[in-house]
C-alpha positions in Angstrom: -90.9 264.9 -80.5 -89.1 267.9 -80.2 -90.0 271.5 -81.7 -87.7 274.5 -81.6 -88.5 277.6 -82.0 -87.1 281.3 -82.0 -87.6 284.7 -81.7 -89.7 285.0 -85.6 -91.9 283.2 -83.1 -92.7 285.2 -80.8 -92.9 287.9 -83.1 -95.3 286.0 -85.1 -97.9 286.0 -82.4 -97.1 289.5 -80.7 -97.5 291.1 -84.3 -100.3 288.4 -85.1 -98.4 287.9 -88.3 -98.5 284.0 -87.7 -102.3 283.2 -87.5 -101.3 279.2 -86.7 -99.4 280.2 -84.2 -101.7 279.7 -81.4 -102.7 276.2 -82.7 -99.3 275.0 -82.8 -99.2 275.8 -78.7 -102.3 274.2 -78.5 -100.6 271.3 -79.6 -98.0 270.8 -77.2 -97.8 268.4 -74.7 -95.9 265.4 -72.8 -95.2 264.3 -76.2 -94.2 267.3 -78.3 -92.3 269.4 -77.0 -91.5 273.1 -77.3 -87.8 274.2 -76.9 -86.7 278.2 -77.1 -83.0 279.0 -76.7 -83.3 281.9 -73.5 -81.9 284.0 -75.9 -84.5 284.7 -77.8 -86.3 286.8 -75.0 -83.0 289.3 -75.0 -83.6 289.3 -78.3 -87.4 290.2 -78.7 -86.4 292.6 -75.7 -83.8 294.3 -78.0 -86.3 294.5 -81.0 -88.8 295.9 -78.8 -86.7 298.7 -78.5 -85.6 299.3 -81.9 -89.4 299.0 -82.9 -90.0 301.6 -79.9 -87.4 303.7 -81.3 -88.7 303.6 -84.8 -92.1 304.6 -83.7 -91.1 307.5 -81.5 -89.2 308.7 -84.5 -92.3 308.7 -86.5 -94.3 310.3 -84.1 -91.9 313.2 -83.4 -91.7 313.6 -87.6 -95.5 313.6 -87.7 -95.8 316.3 -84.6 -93.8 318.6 -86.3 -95.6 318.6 -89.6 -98.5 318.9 -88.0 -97.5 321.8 -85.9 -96.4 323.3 -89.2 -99.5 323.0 -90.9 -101.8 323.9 -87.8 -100.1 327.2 -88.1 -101.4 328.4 -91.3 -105.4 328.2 -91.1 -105.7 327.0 -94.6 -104.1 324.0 -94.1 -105.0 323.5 -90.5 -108.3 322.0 -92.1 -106.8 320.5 -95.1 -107.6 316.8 -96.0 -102.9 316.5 -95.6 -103.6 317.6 -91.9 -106.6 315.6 -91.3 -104.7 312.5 -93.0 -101.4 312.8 -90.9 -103.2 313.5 -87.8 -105.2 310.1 -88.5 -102.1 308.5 -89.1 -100.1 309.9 -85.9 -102.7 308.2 -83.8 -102.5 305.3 -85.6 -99.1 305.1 -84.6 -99.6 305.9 -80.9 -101.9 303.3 -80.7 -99.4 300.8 -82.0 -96.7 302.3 -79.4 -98.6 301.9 -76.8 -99.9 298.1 -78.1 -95.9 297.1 -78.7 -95.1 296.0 -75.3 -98.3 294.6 -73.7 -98.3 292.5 -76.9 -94.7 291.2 -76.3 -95.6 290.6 -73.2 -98.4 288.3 -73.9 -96.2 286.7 -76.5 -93.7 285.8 -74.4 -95.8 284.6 -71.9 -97.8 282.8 -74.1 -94.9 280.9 -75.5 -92.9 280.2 -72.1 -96.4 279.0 -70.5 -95.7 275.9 -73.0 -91.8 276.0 -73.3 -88.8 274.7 -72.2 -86.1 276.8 -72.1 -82.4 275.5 -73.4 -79.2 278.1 -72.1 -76.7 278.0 -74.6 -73.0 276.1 -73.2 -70.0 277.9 -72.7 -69.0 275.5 -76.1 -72.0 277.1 -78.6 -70.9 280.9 -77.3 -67.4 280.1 -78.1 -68.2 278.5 -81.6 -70.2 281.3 -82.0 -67.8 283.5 -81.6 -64.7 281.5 -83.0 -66.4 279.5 -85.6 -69.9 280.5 -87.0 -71.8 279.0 -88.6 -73.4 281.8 -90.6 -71.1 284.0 -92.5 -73.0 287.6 -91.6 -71.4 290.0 -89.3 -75.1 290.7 -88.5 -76.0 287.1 -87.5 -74.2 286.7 -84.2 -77.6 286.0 -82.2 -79.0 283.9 -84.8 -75.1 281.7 -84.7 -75.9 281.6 -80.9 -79.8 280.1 -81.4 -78.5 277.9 -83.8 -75.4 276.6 -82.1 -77.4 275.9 -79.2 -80.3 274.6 -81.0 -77.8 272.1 -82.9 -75.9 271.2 -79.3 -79.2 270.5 -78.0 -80.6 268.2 -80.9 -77.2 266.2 -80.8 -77.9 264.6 -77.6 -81.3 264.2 -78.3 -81.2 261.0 -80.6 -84.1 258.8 -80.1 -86.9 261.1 -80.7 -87.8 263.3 -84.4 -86.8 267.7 -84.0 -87.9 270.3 -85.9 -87.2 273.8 -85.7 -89.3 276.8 -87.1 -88.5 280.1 -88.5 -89.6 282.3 -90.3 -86.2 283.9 -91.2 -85.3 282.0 -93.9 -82.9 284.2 -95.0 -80.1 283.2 -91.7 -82.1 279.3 -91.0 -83.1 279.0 -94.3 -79.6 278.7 -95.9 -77.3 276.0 -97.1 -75.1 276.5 -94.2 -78.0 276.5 -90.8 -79.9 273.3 -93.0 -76.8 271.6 -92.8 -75.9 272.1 -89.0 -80.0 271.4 -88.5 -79.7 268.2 -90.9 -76.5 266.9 -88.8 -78.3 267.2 -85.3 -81.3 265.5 -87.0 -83.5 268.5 -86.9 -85.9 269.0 -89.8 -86.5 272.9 -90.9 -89.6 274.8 -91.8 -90.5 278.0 -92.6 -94.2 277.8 -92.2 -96.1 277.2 -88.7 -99.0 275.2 -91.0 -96.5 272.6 -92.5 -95.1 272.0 -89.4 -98.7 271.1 -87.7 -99.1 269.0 -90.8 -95.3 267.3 -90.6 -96.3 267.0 -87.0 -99.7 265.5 -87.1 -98.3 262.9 -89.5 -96.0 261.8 -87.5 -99.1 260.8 -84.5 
C-alpha cells in the first residue's frame, strides 16, 4: 500500500491542526508506505517565510500602538494597552515556535517517508499542460504530476493520497488524474486510517 502525502501534511502536525496525524505515522511500515514529493519541503520552507513575514508584520503594528499609547499615562494603564501587550507576546511566542515546529514536522514526517523527485516529464507538463487551471497552483500541478507519474508505474498494490486542500486536490480535474493512476483521495487523516485499516 502506498500513501502520499503533501505539504497540508506537514502543516497539519507543525500547526497541530491534524490531531491523527501522528497515528497515521505510527502506522507505517514495510507494508504501507509513505511517499512525499521533495517538493513539499521547498514548499513548507516558502510558507514558513510568508508566516514569518506575516507575524513580523503584526508585531511591528502592535509595537507602534503600544508605543503610542505608553506615551499618554492614561492609557499606558488602560485595559487596550494591557490587551495588546498580551497579545504582542502571544505573537512572539508563536514566532519564535514557527520554525522549531517545522522542523520537527519535517523530521517527523521524513523519519517515515520516502521521498519521490518529480521527472523532467511532470515539470514540463507542469509547465506546458496543467492539470489545475489556477495561475496560483503551479507547485500543487508539480505534487500532483509527480504523484500521478509515480502511481502509474505502481500497479499491483492500492494508493491513496491525503490533503487537506480540497480546494486544488479536491477538484474534478486532480480526482481525475488521482482516479487514472489508481490513487484513491481523501481529505481527512481519520478516513484514511479507517480506509487503510480495512484494507489489513
Amino acid at each position: 500500500m502506498l500513501v502520499y502525502i503533501e505539504t497540508n501534511f506537514i502543516f497539519g502536525i507543525s500547526t497541530r491542526r491534524d490531531v491523527n496525524a501522528n497515528k497515521l505515522l505510527s502506522r507505517i511500515n514495510a507494508e504501507r508506505r509513505l511517499i512525499i514529493p521533495s517538493v513539499c519541503s521547498l514548499e513548507a520552507l516558502v510558507a514558513l517565510e510568508g508566516q514569518q513575514k506575516q507575524l513580523s508584520n503584526l508585531l511591528e503594528s502592535l509595537d507602534t500602538v503600544i508605543s503610542q499609547l505608553e506615551r499618554n499615562s492614561l492609557q499606558k494603564t488602560s485595559n487596550e494597552n494591557t490587551a495588546l501587550i498580551a497579545s504582542r507576546k502571544a505573537a512572539n511566542i508563536l514566532f519564535n515556535q514557527l520554525k522549531p515546529d517545522l522542523s520537527d514536522a519535517i523530521g517527523d514526517v521524513l523519519s517515515v517517508a520516502e521521498v519521490i523527485t518529480p521527472s523532467t516529464n511532470s515539470i514540463q507538463k507542469t509547465l506546458k499542460n496543467p492539470i489545475l487551471i489556477s495561475d496560483k497552483a503551479m507547485r500543487d500541478n508539480l505534487i500532483l504530476e509527480c504523484i500521478s507519474e509515480h502511481a502509474t508505474v505502481q500497479s499491483d498494490t492500492k494508493k491513496a493520497f491525503l490533503s487537506s486542500n480540497t480546494k486544488e486536490f479536491g477538484s474534478e480535474q486532480a480526482r481525475f488524474t488521482l482516479r487514472a493512476s489508481g490513487v484513491i483521495y481523501f481529505s481527512d487523516t481519520t478516513k484514511l486510517i479507517n480506509w487503510m485499516d480495512s484494507q489489513s
